[in-house]
N, C-alpha and C positions, 0 to 999 in steps of 0.2 A: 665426726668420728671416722678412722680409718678404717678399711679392713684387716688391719694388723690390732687394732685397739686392743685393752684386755682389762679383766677384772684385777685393780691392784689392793692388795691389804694393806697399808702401812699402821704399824706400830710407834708410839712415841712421836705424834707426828702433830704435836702444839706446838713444837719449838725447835731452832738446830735444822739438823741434818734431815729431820723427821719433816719439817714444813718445805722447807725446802724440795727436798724429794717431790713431794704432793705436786708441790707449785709445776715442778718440772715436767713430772708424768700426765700433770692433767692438761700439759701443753702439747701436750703429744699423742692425745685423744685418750686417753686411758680413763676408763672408768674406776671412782674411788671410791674404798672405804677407809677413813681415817679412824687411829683409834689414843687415844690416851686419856688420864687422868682429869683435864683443864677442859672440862668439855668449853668453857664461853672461849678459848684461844682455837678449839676445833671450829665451832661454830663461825665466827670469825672468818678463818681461812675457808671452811665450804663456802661462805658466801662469798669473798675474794673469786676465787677459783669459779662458781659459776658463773657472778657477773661477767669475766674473762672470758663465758662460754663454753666450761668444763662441766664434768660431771664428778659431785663429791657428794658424799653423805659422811655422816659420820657420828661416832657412837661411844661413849665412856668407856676406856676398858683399862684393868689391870692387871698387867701381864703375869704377876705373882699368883692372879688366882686360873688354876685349871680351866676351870667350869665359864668362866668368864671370857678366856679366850676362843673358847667349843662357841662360845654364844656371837661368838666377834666375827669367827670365820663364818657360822651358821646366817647372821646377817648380811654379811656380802652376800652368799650365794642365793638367802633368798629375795632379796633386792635386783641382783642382777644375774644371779642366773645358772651360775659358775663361781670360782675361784682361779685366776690364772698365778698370780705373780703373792707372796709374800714378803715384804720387807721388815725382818726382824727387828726393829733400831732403836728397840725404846733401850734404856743403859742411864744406869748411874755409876760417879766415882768421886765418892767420899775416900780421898787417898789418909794415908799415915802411916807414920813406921809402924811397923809391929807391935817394940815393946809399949805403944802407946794401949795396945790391948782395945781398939773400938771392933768388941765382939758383933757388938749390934750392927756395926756399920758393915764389917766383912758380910754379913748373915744376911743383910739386904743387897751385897753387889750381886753374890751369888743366886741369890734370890729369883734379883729382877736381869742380870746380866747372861745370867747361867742357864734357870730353870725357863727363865721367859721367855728365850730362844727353841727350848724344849717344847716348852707350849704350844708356840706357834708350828711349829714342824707336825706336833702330834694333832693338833684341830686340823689341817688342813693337808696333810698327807693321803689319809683315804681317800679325799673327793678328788685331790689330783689326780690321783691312779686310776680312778673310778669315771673319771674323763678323759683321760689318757695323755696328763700331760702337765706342767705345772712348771713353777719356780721358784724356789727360797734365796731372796738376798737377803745374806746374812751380816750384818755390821757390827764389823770387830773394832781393831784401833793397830797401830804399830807396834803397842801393846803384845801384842800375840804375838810377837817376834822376839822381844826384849823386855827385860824388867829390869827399873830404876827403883833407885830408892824412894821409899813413901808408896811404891804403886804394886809390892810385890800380889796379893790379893787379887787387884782390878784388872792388874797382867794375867793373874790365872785365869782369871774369869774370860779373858778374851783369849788365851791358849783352847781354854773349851771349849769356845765358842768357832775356833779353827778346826779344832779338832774333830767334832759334830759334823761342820760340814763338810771337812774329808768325808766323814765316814759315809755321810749322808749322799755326796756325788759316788762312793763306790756301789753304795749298796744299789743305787737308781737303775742302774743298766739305763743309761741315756733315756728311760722314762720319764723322769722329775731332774729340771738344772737346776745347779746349787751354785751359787756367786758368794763367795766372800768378801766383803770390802774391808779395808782396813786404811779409814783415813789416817793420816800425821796429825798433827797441831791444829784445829781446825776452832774455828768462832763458834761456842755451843753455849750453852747456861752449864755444861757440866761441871766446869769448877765451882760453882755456885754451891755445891752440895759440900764443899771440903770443910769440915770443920777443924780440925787440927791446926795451927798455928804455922808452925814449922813447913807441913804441905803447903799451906795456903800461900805462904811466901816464895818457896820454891814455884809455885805453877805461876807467879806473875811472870819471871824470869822466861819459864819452858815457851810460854806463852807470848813473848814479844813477836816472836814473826806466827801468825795465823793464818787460815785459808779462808776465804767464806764457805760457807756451808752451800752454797751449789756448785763450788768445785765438786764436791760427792756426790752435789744432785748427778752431775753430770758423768758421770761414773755409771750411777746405776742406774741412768736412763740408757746407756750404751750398753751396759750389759742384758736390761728387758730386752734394745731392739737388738738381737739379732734373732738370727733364723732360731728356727724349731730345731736344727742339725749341729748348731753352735751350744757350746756350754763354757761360758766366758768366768773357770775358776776364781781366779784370785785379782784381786786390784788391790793396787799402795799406794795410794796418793798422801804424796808431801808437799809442803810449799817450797818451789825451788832456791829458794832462799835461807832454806833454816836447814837443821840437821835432822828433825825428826815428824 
């Protein structure tokens, strides 16, 4: 472990952008706490990651419930110590037109896309402040820039998810840094969630040129390491070969 190491939260992080991450920060001496739904794909990677000589633990969590993510941040801190870094990234995106009417699917992007970003900010904000010091990287999409067809919903849900963290780097006064990421086309299980017909076909196409998913590790491993005086806003990573 460095002197720079730090206590990290990750969110969604059995699979995608979310393991990945892990992989990267626990390469980089950071101590972890993973959190999602699959706890045997959690389990899995802690043990990965320690074999490797990290430090991981990790804990069932879902993001929809309040009470659950108080208990997620509440375990890192009393495992290790503190709370340094948050990574918001757990997301789904059940895409479809509109008139196809999937209230229930909207109701869950928002849900887990929207509120579970909300969650994580509200468990773990106190203790930041209350340590004098913290950081929320928040993972949006391109998303948050532009809405296509089939994605207008998923697109809001990452508008908010921008928007939050404006608000959230002004209100800081350089107390608490707030990172945005916003990958392009990137290798996830996310389209795995599309039920729609129509989407589902559209995202083979979207989807021909991809990133792997530690292109982003490495994103928001650049944005933890810097200094304490640094607050590394916004990243867009696309694959230099596609358009989005």
């Amino acid at each position: 472990m460095t002197d720079t190491a730090k206590v990290v939260a990750i969110t969604g992080a059995s699979s995608g952008i979310g393991e990945a991450a892990a992989r990267r920060l626990a390469a980089d001496g950071h101590r972890l706490l993973l959190g999602a739904r699959r706890t045997d794909r959690l389990e899995a990677l802690a043990k990965d990651i320690t074999a490797a000589g990290g430090t991981a633990e990790f804990r069932r969590l879902d993001v929809t419930d309040a009470a659950d993510v108080r208990a997620f941040v509440a375990a890192a801190r009393e495992r290790y110590g503190r709370v340094d870094v948050v990574v918001n990234n757990a997301g789904v995106m059940p895409l479809s037109p509109l008139e196809a009417l999937q209230t229930e699917e909207w109701d869950r992007m928002i849900d887990v896309n929207v509120r579970g970003v909300l969650h994580g900010i509200a468990a773990a904000l106190p203790a930041m402040r209350a340590q004098g010091g913290g950081h929320f990287v928040n993972i949006a999409s391109v998303g948050a820039y532009e809405v296509s067809p089939t994605a207008a919903v998923y697109c809001a849900t990452k508008f908010a998810v921008r928007a939050i963290s404006e608000g959230l780097r002004q209100e800081s006064a350089g107390t608490v840094r707030v990172t945005l990421v916003s990958p392009g086309v990137t290798e996830s299980e996310l389209a795995d969630g599309i039920s729609d017909p129509v989407a589902r076909e559209a995202m083979k196409a979207y989807r021909a040129v991809a990133l792997p998913a530690s292109a982003i590790a490495e994103a928001i491993a650049y944005a933890v390491a810097q200094p304490a005086e640094v607050d590394v806003n916004e990243i867009v990573v696309r694959p230099a070969a596609g358009t989005r």
